[in-house]
MITORFI-463756 format. One record per residue (C-alpha): residue number from 1; residue in one letter; x, y, z. Coordinates in nm, 2 decimals. Example, Ala and Ser with C-alpha at 12.3 -4.5 7.8 and 13.67 -1.06 7.14 Angstrom:
BEGIN
+-----+-----+--------+--------+--------+
|   n | res |     px |     py |     pz |
+-----+-----+--------+--------+--------+
|   1 |   A |   1.23 |  -0.45 |   0.78 |
|   2 |   S |   1.37 |  -0.11 |   0.71 |
+-----+-----+--------+--------+--------+
***
This chain:
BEGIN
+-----+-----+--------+--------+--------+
|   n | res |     px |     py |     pz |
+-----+-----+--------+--------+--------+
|   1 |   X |  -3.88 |  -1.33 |  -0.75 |
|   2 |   X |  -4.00 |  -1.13 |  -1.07 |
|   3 |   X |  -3.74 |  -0.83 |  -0.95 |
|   4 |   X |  -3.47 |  -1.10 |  -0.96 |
|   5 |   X |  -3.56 |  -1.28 |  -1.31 |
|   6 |   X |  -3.60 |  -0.90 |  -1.46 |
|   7 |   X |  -3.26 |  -0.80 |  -1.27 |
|   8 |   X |  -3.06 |  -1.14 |  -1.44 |
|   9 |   X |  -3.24 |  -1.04 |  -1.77 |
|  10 |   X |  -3.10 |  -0.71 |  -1.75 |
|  11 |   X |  -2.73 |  -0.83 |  -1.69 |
|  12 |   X |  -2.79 |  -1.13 |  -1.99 |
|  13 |   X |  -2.90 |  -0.86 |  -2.25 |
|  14 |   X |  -2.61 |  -0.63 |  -2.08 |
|  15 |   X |  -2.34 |  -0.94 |  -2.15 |
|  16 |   X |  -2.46 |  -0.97 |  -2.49 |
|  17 |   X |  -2.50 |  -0.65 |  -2.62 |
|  18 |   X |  -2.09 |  -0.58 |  -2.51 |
|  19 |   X |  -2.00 |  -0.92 |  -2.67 |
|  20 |   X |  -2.15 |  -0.82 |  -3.00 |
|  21 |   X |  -1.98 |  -0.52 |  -2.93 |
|  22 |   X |  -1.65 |  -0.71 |  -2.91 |
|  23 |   X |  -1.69 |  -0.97 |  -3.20 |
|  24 |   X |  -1.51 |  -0.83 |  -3.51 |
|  25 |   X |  -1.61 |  -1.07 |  -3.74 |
|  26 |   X |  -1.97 |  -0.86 |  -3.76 |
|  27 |   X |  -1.78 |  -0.58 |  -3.90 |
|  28 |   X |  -1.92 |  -0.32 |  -3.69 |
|  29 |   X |  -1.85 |   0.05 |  -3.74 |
|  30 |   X |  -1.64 |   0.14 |  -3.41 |
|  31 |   X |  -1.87 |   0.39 |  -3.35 |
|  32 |   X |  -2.16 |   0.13 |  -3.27 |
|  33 |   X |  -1.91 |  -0.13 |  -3.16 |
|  34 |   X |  -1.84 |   0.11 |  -2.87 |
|  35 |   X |  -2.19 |   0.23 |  -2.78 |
|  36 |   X |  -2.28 |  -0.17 |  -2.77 |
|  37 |   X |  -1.99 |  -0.23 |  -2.52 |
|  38 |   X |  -2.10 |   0.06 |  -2.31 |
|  39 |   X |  -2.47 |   0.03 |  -2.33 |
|  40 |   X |  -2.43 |  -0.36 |  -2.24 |
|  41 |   X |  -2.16 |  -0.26 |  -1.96 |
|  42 |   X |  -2.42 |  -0.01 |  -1.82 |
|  43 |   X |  -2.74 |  -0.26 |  -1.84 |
|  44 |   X |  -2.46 |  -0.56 |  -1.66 |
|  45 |   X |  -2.40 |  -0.28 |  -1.39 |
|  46 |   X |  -2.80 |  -0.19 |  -1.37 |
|  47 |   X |  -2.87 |  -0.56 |  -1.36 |
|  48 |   X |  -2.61 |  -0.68 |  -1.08 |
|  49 |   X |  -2.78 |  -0.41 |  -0.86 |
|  50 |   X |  -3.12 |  -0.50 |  -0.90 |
|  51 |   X |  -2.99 |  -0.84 |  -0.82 |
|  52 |   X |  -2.82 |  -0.71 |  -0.54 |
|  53 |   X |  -3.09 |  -0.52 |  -0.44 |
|  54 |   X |  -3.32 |  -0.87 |  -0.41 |
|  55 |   X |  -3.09 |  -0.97 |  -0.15 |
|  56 |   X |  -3.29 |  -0.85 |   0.20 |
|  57 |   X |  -3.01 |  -0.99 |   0.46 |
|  58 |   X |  -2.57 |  -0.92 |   0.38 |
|  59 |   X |  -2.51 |  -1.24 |   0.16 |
|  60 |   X |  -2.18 |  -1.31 |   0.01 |
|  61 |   X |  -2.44 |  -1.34 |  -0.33 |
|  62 |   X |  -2.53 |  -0.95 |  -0.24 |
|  63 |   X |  -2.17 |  -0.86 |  -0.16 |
|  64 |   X |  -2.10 |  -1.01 |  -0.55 |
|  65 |   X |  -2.33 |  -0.82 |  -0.74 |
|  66 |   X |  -2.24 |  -0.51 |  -0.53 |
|  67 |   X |  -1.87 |  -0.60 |  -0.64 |
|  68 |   X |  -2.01 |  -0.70 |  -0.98 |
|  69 |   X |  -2.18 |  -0.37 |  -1.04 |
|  70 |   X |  -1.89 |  -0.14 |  -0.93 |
|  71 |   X |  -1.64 |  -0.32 |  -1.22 |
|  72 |   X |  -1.88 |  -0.27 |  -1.46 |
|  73 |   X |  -1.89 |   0.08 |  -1.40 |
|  74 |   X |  -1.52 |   0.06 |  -1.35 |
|  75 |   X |  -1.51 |  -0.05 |  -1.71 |
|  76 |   X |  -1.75 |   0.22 |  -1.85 |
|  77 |   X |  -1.49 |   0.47 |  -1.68 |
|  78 |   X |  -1.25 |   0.32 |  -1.90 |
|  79 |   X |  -1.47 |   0.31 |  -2.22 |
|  80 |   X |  -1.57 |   0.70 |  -2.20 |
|  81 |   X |  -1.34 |   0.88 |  -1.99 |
|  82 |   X |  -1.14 |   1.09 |  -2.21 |
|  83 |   X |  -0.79 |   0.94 |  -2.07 |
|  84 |   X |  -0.45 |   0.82 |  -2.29 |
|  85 |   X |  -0.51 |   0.43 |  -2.38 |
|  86 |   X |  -0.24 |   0.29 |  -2.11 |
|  87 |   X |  -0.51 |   0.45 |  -1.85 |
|  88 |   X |  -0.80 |   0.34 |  -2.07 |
|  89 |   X |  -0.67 |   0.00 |  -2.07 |
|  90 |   X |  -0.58 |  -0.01 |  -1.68 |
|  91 |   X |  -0.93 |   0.08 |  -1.58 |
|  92 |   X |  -1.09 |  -0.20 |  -1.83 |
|  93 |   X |  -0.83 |  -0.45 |  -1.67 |
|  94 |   X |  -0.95 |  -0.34 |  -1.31 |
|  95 |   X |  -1.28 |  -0.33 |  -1.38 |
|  96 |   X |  -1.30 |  -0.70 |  -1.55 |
|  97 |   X |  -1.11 |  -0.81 |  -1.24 |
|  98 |   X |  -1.34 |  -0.71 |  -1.03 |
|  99 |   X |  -1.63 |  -0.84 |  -1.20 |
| 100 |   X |  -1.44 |  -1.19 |  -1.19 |
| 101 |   X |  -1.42 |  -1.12 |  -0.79 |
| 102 |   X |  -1.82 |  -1.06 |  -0.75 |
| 103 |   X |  -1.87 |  -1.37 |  -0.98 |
| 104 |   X |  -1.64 |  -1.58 |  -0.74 |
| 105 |   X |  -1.76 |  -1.41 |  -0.45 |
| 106 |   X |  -2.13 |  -1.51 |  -0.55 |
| 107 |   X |  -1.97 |  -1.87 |  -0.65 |
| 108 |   X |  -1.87 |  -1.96 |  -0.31 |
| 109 |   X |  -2.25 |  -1.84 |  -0.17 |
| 110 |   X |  -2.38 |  -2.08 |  -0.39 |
| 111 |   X |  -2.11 |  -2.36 |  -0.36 |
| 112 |   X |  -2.27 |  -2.37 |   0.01 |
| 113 |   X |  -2.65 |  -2.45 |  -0.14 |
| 114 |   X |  -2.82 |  -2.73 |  -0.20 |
| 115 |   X |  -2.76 |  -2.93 |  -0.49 |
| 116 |   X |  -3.07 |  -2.89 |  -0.69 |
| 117 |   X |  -3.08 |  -2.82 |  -1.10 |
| 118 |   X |  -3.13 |  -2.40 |  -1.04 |
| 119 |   X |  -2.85 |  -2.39 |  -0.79 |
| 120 |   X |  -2.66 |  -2.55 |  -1.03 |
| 121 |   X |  -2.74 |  -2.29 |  -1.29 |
| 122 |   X |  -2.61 |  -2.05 |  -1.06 |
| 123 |   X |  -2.29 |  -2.22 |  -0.99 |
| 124 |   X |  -2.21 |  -2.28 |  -1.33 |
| 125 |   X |  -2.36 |  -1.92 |  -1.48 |
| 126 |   X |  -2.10 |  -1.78 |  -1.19 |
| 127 |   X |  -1.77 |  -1.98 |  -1.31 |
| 128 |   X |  -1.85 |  -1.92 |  -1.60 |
| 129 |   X |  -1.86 |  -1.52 |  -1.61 |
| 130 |   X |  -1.56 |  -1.53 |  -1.36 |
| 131 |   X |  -1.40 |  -1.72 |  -1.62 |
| 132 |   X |  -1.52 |  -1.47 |  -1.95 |
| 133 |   X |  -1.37 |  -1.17 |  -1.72 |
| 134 |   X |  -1.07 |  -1.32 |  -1.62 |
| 135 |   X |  -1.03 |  -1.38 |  -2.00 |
| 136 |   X |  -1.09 |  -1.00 |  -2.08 |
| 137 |   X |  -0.85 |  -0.86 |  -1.82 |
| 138 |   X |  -0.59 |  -1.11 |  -1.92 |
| 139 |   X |  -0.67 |  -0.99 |  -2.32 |
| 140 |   X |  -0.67 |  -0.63 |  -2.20 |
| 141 |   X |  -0.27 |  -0.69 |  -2.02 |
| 142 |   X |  -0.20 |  -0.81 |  -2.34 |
| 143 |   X |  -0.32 |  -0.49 |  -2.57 |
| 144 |   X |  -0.11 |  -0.29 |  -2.33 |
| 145 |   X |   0.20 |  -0.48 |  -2.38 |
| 146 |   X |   0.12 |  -0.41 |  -2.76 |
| 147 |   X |  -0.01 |  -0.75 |  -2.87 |
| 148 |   X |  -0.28 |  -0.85 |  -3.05 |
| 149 |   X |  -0.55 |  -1.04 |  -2.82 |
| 150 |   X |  -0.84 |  -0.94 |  -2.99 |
| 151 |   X |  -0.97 |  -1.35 |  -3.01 |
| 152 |   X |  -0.88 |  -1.36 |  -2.63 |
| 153 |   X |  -1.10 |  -1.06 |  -2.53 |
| 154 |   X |  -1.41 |  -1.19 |  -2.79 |
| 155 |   X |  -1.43 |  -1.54 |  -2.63 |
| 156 |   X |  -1.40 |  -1.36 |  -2.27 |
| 157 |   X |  -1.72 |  -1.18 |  -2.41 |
| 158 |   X |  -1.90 |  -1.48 |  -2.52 |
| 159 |   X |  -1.80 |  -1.69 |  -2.20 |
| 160 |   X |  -1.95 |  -1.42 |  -1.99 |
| 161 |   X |  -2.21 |  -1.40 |  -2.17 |
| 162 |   X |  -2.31 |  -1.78 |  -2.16 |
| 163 |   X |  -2.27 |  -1.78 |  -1.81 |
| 164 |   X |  -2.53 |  -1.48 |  -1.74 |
| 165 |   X |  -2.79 |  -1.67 |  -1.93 |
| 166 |   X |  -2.70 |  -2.01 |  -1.69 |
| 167 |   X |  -2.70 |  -1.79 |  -1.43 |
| 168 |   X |  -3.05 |  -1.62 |  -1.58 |
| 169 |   X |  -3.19 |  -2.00 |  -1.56 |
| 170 |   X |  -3.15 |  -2.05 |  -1.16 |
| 171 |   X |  -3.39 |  -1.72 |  -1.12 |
| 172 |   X |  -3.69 |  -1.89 |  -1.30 |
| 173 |   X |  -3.89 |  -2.08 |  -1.06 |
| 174 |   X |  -3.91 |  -2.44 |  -1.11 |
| 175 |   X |  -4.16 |  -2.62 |  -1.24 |
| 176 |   X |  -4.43 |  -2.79 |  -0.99 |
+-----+-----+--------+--------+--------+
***
């Protein structure tokens, strides 16, 4: 239990440090902009396979963070690899996908729980980040058509990050 609490940590302080990273109204040099989006990318990634890593039997939850953790270090490729931006861009999409795809992929293991408050936490923490990284990849198509969806890819951030702390909340044990 206190592997998987420290594991959701991980990914909550991972899915906030990349949405400060991506809010431009804190006027960030790009420099530390970057390194936030990176750093929290690498702690999601680190977190998702803890999590996964909780998991002792194959469980459609495992299989998510496994899925999870390889977009987020899909997305870290596209943050440092030394690539034109069309490639840079690609790799973010992919990698934002496929976090969406371990989020759902966890979402329908915990559709099939019981319906208690933590499960609950779980369900909604996973639509939630499926939702935020859906919103990034679609922000991401955007920039590489050439438009402006800077608002788009900040509220993905945020959403995702909501959702990791909801999903943060089904790990603590309940009360007696």
């Amino acid at each position: 239990m206190e592997k998987e609490v420290f594991g959701a940590w991980v990914v909550a302080i991972g899915t906030t440090l990349a949405a400060l990273g991506n809010t431009p109204s804190l006027k960030l040099p790009s420099s530390l902009a970057k390194d936030l989006d990176v750093t929290g990318n690498v702690l999601q990634g680190t977190g998702s396979a803890i999590l996964a890593d909780t998991e002792e039997s194959f469980t459609l939850n495992k299989l998510g963070n496994m899925i999870q953790a390889t977009g987020n270090s899909t997305v870290v490729s596209g943050l440092l690899f030394p690539v034109q931006r069309e490639t840079s861009l690609t790799l973010l999409i992919k990698g934002n996908l496929l976090q969406a795809l371990g989020s759902g992929t966890s979402l329908a293991d915990d559709l099939n729980e019981e319906r208690v408050l933590l499960n609950l936490y779980a369900v909604y923490g996973d639509l939630l980040q499926m939702i935020g990284n859906s919103l990034q990849a679609i922000a991401e198509g955007q920039e590489l058509k050439g438009r402006d969806a800077q608002t788009l890819e900040t509220t993905g951030n945020w959403v995702q990050a909501i959702g990791s702390y909801f999903s943060l909340l089904a790990t603590l044990p309940e009360s007696p």
